[in-house]
N, C-alpha and C positions, 0 to 999 in steps of 0.2 A: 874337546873342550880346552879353550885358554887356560892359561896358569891362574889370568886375574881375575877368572870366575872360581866366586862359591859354591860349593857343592852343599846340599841338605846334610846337616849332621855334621859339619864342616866345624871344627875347634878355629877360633882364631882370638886375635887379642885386638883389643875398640877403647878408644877413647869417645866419650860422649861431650859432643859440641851443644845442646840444649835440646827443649822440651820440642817436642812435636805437637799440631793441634790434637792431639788426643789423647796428650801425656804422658807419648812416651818416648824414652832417648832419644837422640838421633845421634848416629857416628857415621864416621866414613872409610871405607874400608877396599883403598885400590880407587880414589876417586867415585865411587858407586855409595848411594846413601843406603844407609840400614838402621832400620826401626827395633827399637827393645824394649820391651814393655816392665816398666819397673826401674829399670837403670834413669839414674840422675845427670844433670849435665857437671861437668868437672870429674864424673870417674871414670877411672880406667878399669875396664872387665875382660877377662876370656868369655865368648859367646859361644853361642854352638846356634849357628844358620837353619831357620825350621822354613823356610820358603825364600827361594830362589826367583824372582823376574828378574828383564831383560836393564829394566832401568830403578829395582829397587831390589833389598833383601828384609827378610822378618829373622830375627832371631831371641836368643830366651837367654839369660843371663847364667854360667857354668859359676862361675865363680868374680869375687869384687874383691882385684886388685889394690885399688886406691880408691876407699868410702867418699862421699860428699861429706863437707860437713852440716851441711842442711838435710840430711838423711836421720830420718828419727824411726821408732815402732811403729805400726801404724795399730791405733789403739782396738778396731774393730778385729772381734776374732773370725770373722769370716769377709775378711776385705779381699783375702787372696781369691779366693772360688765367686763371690757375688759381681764381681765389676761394675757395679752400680758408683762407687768412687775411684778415681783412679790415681790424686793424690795424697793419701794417706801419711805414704812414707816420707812426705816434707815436710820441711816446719812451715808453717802457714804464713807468716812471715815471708819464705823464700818461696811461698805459691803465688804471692802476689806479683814478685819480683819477674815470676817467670809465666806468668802471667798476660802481661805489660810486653815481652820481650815475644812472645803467640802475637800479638798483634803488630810490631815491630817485624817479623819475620812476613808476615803476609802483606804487608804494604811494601817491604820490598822486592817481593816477589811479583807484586804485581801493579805496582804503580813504578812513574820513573821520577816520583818526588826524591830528595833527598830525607831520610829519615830526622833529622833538622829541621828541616821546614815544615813536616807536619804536627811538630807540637803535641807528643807523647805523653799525656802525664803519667804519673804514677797512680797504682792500682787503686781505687777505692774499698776498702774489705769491710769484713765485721770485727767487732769486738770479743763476738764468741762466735766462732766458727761451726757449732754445732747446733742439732734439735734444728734447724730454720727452715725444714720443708713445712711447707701447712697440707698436703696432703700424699696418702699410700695408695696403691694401686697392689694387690699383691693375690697373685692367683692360690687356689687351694688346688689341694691334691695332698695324696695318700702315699707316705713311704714307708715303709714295713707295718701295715694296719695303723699308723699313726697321722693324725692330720694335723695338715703342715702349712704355711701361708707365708708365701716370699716372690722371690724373681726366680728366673730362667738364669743359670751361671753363664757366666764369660763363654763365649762363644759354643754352647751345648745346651742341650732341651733338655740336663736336669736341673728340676725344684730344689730352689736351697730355700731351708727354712728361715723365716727372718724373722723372730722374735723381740728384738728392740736393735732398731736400725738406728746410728748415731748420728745421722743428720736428718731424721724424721723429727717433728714434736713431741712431744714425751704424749701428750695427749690422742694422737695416732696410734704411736704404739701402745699404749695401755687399752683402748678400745678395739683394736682389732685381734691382740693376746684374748679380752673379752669375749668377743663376739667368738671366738676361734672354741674356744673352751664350752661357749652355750650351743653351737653347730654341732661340736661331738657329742654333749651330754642328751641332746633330743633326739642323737644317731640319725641325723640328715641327711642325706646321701649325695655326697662330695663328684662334681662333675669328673668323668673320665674321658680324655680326649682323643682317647686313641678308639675306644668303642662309642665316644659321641652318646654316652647313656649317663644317666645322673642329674646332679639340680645344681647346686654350687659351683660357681665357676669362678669369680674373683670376687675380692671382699677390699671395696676403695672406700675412704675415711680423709673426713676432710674437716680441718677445724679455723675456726676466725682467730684468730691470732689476740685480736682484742676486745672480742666479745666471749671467747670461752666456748661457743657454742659447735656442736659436734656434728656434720651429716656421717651418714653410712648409708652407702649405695653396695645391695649386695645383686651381681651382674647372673643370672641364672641361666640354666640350658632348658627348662619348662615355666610355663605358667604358673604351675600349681608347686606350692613349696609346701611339703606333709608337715603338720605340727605349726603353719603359721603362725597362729596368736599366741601360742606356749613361745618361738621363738620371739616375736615384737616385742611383748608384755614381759620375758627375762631380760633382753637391751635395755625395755625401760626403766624395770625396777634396778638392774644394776650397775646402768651407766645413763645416771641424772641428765648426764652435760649432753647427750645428745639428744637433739632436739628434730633430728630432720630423720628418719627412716623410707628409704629407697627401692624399690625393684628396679632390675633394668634384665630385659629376657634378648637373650643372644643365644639361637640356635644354631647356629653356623659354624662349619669347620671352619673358623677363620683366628688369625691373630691377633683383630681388631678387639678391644675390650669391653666397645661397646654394640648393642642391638637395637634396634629402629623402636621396639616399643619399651616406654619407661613407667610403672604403674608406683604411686605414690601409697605407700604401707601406713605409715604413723608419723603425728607430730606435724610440724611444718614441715609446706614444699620446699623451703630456701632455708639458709641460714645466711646471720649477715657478718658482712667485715667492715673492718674501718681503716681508711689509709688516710693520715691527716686529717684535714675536717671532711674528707668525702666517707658515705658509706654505700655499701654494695650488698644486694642481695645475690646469693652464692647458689645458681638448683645444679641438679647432679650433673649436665652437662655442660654448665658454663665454664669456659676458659679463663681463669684468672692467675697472676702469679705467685709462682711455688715458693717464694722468697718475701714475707711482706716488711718486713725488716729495712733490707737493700732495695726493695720497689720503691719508697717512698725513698732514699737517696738518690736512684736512678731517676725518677721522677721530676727530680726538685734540679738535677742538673741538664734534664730536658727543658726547665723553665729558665732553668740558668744561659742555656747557649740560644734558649728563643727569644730571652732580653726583652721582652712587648713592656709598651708603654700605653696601649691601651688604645691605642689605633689602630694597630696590624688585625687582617684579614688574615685568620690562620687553616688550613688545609690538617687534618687529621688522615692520614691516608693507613690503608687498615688496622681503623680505628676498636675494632673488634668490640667490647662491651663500653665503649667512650672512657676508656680512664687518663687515658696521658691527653685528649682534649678538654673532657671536665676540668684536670691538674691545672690546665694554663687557662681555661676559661673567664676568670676573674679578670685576669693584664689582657684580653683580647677585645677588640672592637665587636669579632663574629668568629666562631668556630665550626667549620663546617668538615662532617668524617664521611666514610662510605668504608663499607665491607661487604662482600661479596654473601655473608652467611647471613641471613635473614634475623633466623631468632639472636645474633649480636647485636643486627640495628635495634630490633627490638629493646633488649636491655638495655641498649646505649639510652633510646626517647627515655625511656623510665627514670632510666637514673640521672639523666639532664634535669626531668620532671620533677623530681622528688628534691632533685638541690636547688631549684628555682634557677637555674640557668637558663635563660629564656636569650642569650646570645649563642645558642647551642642549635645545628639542628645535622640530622644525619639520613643517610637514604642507603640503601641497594644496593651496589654495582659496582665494577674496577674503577680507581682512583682515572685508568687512560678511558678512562670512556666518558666518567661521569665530570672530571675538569674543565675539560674543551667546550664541556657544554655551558658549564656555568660561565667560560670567558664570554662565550657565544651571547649569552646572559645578560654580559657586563659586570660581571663579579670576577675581580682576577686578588688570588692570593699573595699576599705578602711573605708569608714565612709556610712551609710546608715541614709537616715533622711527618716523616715514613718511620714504621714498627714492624719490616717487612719480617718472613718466615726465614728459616734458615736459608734458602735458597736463594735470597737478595731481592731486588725489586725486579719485577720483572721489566722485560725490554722495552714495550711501549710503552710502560710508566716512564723509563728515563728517556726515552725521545720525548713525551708530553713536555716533561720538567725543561727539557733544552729548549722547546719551542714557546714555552707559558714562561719561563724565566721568573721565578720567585726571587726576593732577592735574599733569603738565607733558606738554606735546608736543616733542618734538626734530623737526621739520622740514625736510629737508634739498632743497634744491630746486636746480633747473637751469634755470629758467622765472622769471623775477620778477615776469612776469606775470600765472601760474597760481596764484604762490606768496599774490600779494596780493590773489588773488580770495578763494581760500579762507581765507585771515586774516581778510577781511569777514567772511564765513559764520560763523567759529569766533569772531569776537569779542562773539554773544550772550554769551558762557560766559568767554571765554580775554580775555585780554589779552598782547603780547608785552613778551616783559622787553627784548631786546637779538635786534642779527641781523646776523650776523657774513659779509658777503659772502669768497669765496676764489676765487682765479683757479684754473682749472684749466686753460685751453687759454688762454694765451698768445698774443697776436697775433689774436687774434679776439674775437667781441665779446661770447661766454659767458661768463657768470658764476654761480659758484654760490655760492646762501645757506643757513649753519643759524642757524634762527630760534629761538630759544629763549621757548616758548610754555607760560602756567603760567594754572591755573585761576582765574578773580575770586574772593576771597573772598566769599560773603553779606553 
């Protein structure tokens, strides 16, 4: 072995150059990059090397020579073992900063713009960085005879208990501390995964931010849940606010949270939400955003970079339940979405329905399949806004877009990585005007951008 390689359990001293996308250090060490989970950019640390690759290293911080001065406590007493946050220990303030600077790193990583010319702003955050999930997800199980209801720790299959998570809604965690309390006193019998025997498997809770109104979807390993109505008719008597009571049955050795059949226990099927003057009916498997706070600022600057006056032919391309096309549908001539997930379009018509947007219409199928048909049509878009998955757009969507030529792209990403691949791809054709990062999940190290993306003139 060379001198300039590290060894595992290897002492050495690291200066940290900034945030990685996953929030943590990065330094360099002999020219070789090394990742520290917890270390800030500006200090200086002795580490100790926990993984050795050819072209990267992991290591764990021994000791902090020189603190950040954006280093604070991080106020959650189980931040260290849960990793569900992984900014904590910054001032929120200096999460935005570094924030901004994740998407500045991945543009030049993978674009050969100058960081100048794409017009960076500064971060959009909240005012109170906490409480802003609107929905839990949190499995049950049994640690010393005691039941417990949390996440899987930082890289290990044990349950940490999570009894009030400080970026959940105060109303999540008080309902599900509830429900957790009436599961033991009925003696319920709590799934076990490892012998695949049991009822209770995850208890997810989900509240409308501006109506108050609470679901609880409880995900089981049987049909049959002992003591039913004693359980439904305690939720109801002792938590008014919710309104929607869920089965969802998952017998499967799987990771997946959820199982193919969903039987509806008490109250209403939906709850609803309200973003701006739109509202939404919310059932146990619709996908909506975890932040409604920051949605409607994300939202409002998708309307912002699509500028419509009332003409433009706009493309919603996974459109999922129509919300960021409903948003712009008012400034639009016609709005047309497509998603590949069936029961989406579905709630997409509905909710077009119920707001009387009758310039609204949505179908089935990949954005590259279903486009080419509509030009074929005579219908060609003006402005397209993609809402792609973390994994970016896929390929034949961005050959569509270089061949159909809109002339602005609204971009709205979760990935800065994905985001800045496919800018490469699209800047045959496009150039970016500006690209507006916004915090959405607070205390971790997601960020998301809309990039406002307009055709080269000839």
């Amino acid at each position: 072995m060379t001198n300039d390689q590290l060894e595992v359990n290897q002492t050495f001293p690291l200066t940290i150059k900034r945030l990685g996308i996953n929030g943590e250090g990065v330094g360099y060490f002999k020219k070789k990059v090394v990742f520290v989970p917890g270390a800030l950019p500006g200090e200086e640390i002795v580490a100790v090397a926990t993984k050795v690759q050819p072209k990267f290293s992991e290591a764990k911080i021994k000791t902090i020579r020189k603190s950040s001065p954006h280093r604070i406590q991080a106020p959650c007493p189980i931040y260290a073992e849960c990793g569900g946050c992984q900014l904590q220990h910054l001032s929120y303030s200096q999460q935005l900063v570094e924030k901004r600077d994740i998407v500045v790193q991945a543009m030049e990583r993978y674009t050969k713009n100058s960081i100048s010319a794409l017009n960076i702003k500064e971060t959009i955050g909240m005012e109170d960085p906490w409480n802003y999930r609107n929905k839990s997800q949190y499995q049950v199980g049994l640690k010393e005879g005691k039941l417990i209801a949390g996440l899987y720790g930082v890289n290990s299959h044990s349950l940490i208990d999570i009894p009030n998570c400080l970026v959940q809604h105060s109303a999540t965690n008080k309902v599900t501390r509830t429900v957790k309390k009436i599961l033991k006193n009925l003696n319920i019998p709590i799934y076990n995964e490892r012998k695949n025997k049991g009822v209770i498997r995850t208890v997810i809770t989900r509240v409308g931010f501006e109506t108050g109104e609470v679901q609880v979807v409880l995900v089981t390993g049987t049909e049959d849940i002992p003591q039913k109505d004693k359980l439904i008719k305690q939720i109801r008597d002792q938590l008014p606010e919710v309104k929607s009571i869920v089965q969802n049955i998952n017998n499967k050795k799987t990771s997946l949270i959820f199982g193919d059949k969903t039987i509806h226990l008490a109250g209403e099927k939906v709850i609803n939400e309200i973003l701006g003057d739109l509202s939404y009916e919310l059932s146990a498997r619709t996908f909506f955003q975890l932040n409604p706070i920051q949605t409607v600022k994300l939202y409002d600057e998708v309307k912002k970079a699509a500028a419509l006056t009332g003409e433009e032919k706009v493309v919603d391309a996974y459109c999922g339940v129509g919300t960021i096309g409903l948003w712009l549908s008012k400034e639009a001539k016609e709005v047309r979405g497509m998603d590949v997930i069936k029961e989406s379009i579905d709630d997409a018509k509905k909710n077009a329905k119920r707001h009387n947007r009758n310039n609204v219409r949505y179908e089935v199928g990949k954005a590259e399949n279903v486009m080419p048909r509509w030009i074929k049509e005579g219908w060609k878009p003006d402005v397209l806004v993609v809402d792609p998955p973390r994994t970016g757009c896929d390929q034949n969507l961005l050959n569509t877009i270089l061949k159909v030529k809109p002339k602005k792209i609204v971009y709205v990403s979760c990935n800065p990585s994905t985001l800045a691949k496919d800018i490469h791809e699209l800047s045959k054709l496009y150039k970016v005007e500006y690209m507006q990062p916004v915090d959405m999940f607070p205390q971790t190290a997601h960020v998301e951008v809309v990039a406002q993306i307009v055709l080269k003139r000839d």
